[in-house]
N, CA, C and O of each residue as an XYZ file, in Angstrom:
504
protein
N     100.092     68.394     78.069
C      99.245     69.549     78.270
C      99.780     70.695     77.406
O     100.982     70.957     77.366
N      98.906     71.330     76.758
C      99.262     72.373     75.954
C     100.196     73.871     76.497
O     100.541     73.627     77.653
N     100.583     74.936     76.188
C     101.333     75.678     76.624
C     100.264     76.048     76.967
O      99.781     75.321     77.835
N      99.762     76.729     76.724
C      98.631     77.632     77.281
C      97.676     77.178     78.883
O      97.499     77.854     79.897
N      97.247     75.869     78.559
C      97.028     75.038     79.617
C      98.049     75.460     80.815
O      97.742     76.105     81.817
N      99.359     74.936     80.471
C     100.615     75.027     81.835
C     100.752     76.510     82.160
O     101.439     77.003     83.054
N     100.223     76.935     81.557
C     100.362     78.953     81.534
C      99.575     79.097     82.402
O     100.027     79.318     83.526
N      98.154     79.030     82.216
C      97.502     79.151     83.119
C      97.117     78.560     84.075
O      96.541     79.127     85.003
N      97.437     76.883     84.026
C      97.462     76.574     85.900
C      98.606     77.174     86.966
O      98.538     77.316     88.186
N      99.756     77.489     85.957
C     100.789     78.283     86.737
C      99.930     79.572     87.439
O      99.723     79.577     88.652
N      99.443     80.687     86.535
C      98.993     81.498     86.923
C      98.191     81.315     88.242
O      98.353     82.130     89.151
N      97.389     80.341     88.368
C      96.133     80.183     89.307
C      97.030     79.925     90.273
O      96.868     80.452     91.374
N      98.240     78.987     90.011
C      98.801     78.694     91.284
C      99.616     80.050     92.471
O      99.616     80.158     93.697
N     100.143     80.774     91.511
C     100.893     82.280     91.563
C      99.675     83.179     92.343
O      99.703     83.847     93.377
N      98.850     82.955     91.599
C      97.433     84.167     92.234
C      97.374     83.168     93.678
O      97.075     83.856     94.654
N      97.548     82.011     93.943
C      96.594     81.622     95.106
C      97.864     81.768     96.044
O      97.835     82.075     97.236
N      98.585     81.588     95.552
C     100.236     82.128     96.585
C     100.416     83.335     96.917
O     101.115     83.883     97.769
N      99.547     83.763     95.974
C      99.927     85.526     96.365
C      98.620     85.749     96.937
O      98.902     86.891     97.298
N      97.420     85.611     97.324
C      96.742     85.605     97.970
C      96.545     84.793     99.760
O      95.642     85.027    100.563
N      97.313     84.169     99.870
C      97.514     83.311    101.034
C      98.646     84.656    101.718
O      98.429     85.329    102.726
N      99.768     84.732    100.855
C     100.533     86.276    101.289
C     100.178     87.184    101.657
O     100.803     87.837    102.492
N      98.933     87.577    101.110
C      97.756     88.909    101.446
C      96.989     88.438    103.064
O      96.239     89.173    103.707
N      97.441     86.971    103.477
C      96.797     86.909    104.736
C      95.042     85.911    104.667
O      94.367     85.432    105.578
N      94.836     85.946    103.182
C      93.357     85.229    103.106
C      93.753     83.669    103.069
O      94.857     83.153    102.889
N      92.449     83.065    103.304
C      91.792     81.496    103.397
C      91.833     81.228    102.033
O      91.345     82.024    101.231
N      92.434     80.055    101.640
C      91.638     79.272    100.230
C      90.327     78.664    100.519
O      90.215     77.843    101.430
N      89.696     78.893    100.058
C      88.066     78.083    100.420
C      88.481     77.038     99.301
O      88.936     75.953     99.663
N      88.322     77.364     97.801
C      88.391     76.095     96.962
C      89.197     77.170     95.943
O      89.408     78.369     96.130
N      89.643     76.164     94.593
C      89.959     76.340     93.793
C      89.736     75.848     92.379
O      90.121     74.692     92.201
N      89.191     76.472     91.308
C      88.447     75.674     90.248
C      86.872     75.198     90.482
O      86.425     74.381     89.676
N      86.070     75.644     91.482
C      84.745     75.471     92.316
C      83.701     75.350     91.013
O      83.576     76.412     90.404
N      83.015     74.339     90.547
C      82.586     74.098     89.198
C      80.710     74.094     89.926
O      80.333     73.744     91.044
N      80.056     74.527     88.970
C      78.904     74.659     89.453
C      78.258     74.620     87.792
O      78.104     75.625     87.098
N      77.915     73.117     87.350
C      77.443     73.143     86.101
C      78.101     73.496     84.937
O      78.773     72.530     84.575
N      78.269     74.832     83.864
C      79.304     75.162     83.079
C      79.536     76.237     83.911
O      79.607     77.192     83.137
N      79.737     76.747     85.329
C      79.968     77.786     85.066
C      81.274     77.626     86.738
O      81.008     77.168     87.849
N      82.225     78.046     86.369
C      83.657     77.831     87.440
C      84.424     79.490     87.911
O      84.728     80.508     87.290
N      84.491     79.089     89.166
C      85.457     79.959     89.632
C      86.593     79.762     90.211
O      86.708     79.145     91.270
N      87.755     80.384     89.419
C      88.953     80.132     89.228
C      89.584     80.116     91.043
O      90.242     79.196     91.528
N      89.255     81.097     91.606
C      89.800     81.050     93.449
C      88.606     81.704     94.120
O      88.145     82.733     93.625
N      87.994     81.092     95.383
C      87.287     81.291     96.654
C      88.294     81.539     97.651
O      88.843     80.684     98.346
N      88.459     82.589     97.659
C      88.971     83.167     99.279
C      88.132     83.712    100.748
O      86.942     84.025    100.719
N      88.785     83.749    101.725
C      87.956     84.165    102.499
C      89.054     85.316    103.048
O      90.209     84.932    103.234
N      88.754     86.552    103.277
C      89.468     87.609    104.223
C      88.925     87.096    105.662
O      88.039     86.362    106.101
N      90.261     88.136    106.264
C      90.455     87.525    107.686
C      88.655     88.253    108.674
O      87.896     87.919    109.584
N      88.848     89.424    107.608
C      87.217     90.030    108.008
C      85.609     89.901    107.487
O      84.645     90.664    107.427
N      86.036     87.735    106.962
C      85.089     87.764    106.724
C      84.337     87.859    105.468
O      83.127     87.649    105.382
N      85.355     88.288    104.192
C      84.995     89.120    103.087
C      85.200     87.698    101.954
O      86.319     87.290    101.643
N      83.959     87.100    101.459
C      83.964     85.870    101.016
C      84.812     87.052     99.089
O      84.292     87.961     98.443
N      86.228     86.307     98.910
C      86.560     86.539     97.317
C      86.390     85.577     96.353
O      86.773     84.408     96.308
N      85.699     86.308     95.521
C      85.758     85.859     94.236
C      86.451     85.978     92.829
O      85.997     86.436     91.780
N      87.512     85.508     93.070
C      88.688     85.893     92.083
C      88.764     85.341     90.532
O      88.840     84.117     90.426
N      88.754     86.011     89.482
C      89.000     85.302     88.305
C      90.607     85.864     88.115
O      90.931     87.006     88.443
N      91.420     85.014     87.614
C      92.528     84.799     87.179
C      93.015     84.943     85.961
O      93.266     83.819     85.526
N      93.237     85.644     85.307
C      93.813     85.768     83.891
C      95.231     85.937     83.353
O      95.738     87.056     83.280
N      95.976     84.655     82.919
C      97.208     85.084     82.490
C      97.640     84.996     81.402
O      97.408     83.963     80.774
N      98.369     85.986     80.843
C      98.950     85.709     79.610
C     100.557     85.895     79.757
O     101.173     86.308     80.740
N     101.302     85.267     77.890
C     102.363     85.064     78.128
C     103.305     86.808     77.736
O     104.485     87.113     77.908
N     101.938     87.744     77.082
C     102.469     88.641     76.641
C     101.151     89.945     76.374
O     100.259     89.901     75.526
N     101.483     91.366     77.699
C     100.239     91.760     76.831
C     100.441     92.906     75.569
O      99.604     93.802     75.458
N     101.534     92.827     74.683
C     101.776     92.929     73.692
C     100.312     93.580     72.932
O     100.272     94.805     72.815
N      99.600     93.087     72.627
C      98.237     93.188     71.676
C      97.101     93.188     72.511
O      96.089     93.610     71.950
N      96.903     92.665     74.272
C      95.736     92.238     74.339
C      95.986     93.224     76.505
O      96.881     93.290     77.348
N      94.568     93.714     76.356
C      94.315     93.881     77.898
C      93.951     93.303     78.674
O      92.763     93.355     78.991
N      94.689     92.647     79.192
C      93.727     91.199     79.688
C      92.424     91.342     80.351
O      91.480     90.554     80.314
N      92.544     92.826     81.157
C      90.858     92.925     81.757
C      89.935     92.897     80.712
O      88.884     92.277     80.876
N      90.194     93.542     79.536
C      89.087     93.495     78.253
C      88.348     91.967     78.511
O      87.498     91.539     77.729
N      88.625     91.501     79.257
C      88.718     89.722     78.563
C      87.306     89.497     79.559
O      86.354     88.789     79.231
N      87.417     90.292     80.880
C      86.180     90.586     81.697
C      85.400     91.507     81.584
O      85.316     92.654     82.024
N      84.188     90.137     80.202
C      83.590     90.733     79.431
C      81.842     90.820     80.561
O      82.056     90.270     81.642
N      80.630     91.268     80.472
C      79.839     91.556     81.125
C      78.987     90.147     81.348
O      78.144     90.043     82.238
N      79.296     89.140     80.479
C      78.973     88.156     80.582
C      79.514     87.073     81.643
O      78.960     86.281     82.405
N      81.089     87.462     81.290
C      81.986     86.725     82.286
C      81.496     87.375     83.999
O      81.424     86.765     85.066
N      81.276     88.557     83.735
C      80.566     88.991     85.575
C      79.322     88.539     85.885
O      78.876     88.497     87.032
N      78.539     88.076     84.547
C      77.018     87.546     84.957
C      77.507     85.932     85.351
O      77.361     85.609     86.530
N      77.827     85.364     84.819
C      78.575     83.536     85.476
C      79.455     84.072     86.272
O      80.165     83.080     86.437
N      80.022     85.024     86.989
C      80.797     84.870     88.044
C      80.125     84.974     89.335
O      80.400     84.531     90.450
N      78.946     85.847     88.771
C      78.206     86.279     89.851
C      77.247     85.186     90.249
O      77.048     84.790     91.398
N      76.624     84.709     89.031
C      75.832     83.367     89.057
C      76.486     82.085     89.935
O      75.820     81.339     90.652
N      77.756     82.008     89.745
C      78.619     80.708     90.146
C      78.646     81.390     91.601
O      78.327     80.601     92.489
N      78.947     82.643     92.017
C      79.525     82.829     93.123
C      77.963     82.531     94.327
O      78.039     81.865     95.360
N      76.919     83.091     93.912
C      75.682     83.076     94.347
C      74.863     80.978     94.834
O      74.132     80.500     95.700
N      75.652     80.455     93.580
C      75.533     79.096     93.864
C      76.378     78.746     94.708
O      76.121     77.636     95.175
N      77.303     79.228     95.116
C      78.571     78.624     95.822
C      78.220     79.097     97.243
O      78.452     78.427     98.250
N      77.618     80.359     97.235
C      77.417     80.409     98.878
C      75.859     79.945     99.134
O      75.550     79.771    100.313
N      74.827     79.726     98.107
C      73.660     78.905     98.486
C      74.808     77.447     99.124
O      75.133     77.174    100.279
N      75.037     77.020     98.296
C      75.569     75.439     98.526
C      76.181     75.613    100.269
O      75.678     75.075    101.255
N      77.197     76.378    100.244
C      77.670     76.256    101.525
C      77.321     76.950    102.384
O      77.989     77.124    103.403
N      75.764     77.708    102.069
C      74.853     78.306    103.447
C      75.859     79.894    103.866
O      75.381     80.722    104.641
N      76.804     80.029    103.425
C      77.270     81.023    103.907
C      76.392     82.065    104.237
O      75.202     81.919    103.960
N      76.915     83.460    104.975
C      76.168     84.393    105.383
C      77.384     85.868    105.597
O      77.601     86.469    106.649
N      77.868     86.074    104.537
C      79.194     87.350    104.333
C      79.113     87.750    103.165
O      78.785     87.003    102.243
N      79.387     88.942    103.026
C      79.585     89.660    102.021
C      80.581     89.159    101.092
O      81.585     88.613    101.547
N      80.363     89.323     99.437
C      81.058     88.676     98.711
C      81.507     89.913     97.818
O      80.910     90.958     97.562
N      83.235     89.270     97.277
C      83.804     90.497     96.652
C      84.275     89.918     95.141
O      84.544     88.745     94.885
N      84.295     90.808     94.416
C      84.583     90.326     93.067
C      85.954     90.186     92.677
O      85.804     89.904     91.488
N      87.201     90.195     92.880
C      88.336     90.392     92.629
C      89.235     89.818     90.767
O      88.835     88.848     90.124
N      90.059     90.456     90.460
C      90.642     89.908     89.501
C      92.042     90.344     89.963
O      92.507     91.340     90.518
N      92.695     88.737     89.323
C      94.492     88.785     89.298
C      94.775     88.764     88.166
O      94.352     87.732     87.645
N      95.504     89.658     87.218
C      95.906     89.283     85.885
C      98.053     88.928     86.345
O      98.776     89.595     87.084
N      98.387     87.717     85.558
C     100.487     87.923     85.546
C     100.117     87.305     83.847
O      99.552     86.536     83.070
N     101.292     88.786     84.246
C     101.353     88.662     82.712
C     103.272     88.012     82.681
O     104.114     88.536     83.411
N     103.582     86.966     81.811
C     105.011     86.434     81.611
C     104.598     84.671     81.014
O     103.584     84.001     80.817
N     105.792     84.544     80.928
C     105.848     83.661     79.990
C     106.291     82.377     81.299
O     106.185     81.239     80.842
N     106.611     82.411     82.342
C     106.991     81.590     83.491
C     106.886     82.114     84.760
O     107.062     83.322     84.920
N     106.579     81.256     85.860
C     106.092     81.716     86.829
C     107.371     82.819     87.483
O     107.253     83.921     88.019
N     108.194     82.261     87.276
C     109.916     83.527     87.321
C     109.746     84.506     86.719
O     110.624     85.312     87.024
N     108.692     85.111     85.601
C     108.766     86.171     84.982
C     107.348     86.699     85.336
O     107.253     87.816     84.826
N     106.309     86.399     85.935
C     105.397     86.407     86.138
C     105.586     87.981     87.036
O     106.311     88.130     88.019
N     104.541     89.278     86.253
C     104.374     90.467     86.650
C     102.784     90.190     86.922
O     101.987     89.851     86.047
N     102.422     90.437     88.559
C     101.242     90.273     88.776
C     100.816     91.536     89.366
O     101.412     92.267     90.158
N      99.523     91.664     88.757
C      98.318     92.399     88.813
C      97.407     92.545     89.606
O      96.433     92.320     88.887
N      96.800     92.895     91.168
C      95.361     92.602     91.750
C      94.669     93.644     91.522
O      95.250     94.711     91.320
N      93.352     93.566     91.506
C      92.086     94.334     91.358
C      91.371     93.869     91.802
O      90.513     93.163     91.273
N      91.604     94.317     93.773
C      90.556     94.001     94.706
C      88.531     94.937     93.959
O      88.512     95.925     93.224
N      87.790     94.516     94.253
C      86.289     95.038     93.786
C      86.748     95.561     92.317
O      86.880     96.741     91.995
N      86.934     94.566     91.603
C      87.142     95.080     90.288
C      86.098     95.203     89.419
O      86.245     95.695     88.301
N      84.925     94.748     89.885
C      83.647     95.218     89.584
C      82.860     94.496     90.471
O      83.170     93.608     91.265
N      81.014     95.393     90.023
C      80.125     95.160     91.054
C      78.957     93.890     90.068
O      78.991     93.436     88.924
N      78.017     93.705     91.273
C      77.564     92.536     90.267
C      76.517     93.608     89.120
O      76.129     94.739     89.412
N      76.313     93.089     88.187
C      75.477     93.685     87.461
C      73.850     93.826     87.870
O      73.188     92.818     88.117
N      73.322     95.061     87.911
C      71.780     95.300     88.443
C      70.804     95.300     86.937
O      70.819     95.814     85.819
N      70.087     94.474     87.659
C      68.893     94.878     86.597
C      67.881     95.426     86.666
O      67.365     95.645     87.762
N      67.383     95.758     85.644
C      66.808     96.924     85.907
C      65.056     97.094     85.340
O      64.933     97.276     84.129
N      64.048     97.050     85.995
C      62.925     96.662     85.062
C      61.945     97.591     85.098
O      61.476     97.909     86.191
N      61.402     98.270     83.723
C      60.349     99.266     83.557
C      58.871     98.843     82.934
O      57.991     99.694     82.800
């Protein structure tokens, strides 16, 4: 598996450890709905269905990793997240969350949350 690959299943694993710490449910992880996947499904203890994308790098040297949650990436998150609670009938409010760790090993790993780190995108028609 490539570095980058082991980089970032580390990461997902780190975000879902550090989210179980925060007290939430794993619902799934990697939840694939056609091309379009979400990296962690959590559930808060109040109910609050998360939708977490995960982003890690080994260095943010050059790059912001939120830049990377581009308006597109919130339209398939929102899309995937919307299929995911059709599929499982749910009935709770859903939250958008992002984890960025930034390091080169899960030992160096500086992590990031951004509970409602954005809203879904509205459209708008005239």
């Amino acid at each position: 598996m490539a570095f980058h690959n082991q980089l970032g299943a580390a990461g997902e694993t780190a975000a879902t450890e550090f989210l179980i710490k925060q007290g939430m449910t794993i619902r799934e992880t990697n939840w694939r709905l056609n091309h379009l996947e979400i990296d962690i499904v959590a559930q808060s203890a109040d109910r609050v269905l998360h939708i977490v994308e995960v982003k890690t790098r080994a260095s943010d040297a050059h790059f912001d990793p939120m830049r990377s949650i581009t308006r597109q990436k919130m339209r398939n998150l929102v899309n995937a997240a919307n299929g995911y609670v059709n599929y499982c009938r749910l009935q709770m409010p859903v939250q958008y969350d992002v984890i960025i760790l930034i390091g080169s090993s899960p030992d160096s790993f500086k992590l990031e949350y951004y509970p409602n780190a954005f809203y879904p995108p509205l459209r708008t028609y005239s």
